[in-house]
Residue, then its C-alpha position, 0 to 999 in steps of 0.5 A: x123128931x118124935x115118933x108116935x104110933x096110933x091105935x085105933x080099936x075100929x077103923x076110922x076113916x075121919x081120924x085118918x083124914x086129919x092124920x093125912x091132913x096134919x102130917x102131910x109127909x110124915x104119916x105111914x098108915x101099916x093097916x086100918x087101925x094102926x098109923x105111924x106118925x112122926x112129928x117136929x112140933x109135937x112132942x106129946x102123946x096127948x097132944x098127938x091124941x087130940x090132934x088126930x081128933x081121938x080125944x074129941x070131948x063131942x066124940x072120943x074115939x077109942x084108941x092109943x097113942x105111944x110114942x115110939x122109942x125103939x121097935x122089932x118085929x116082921x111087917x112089911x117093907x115099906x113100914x120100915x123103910x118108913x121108920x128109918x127115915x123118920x128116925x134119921 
């Protein structure tokens, strides 16, 4: 299962309606511009990208997508608990 991390420059609460909408069960939303999402079917960061609407050819919205393979760092608890499973 393929773990991705999105940026987003400005909040945007449009992208995280169809994050919650696509990966019903398998998002983690660390703040207001930085969402975690782990994905069976999508193997992409383009993909990930457009399905999230940040790629929209009517309205791009300026942001990231990196698929993540490995991580470090302090954040809170429920992030890496997060992690662990949608690694698992």
């Amino acid at each position: 299962m393929a773990t991705f991390v999105i940026y987003l420059e400005e909040p945007n609460e449009e992208v995280w309606e169809r994050i919650s909408d696509r990966w019903k069960d398998s998002h983690f939303f660390a703040s207001d511009r930085l969402a975690l999402v782990s994905s069976n079917g999508i193997t992409l960061a383009k993909d990930v990208s457009d399905a999230a609407g940040l790629t929209d050819d009517d309205n791009p919205v300026r942001g990231l997508v990196v698929e993540l393979s490995a991580y470090y760092g302090f954040h809170q608890k429920e992030l890496w608990e997060w992690l662990r499973k949608a690694q698992a």
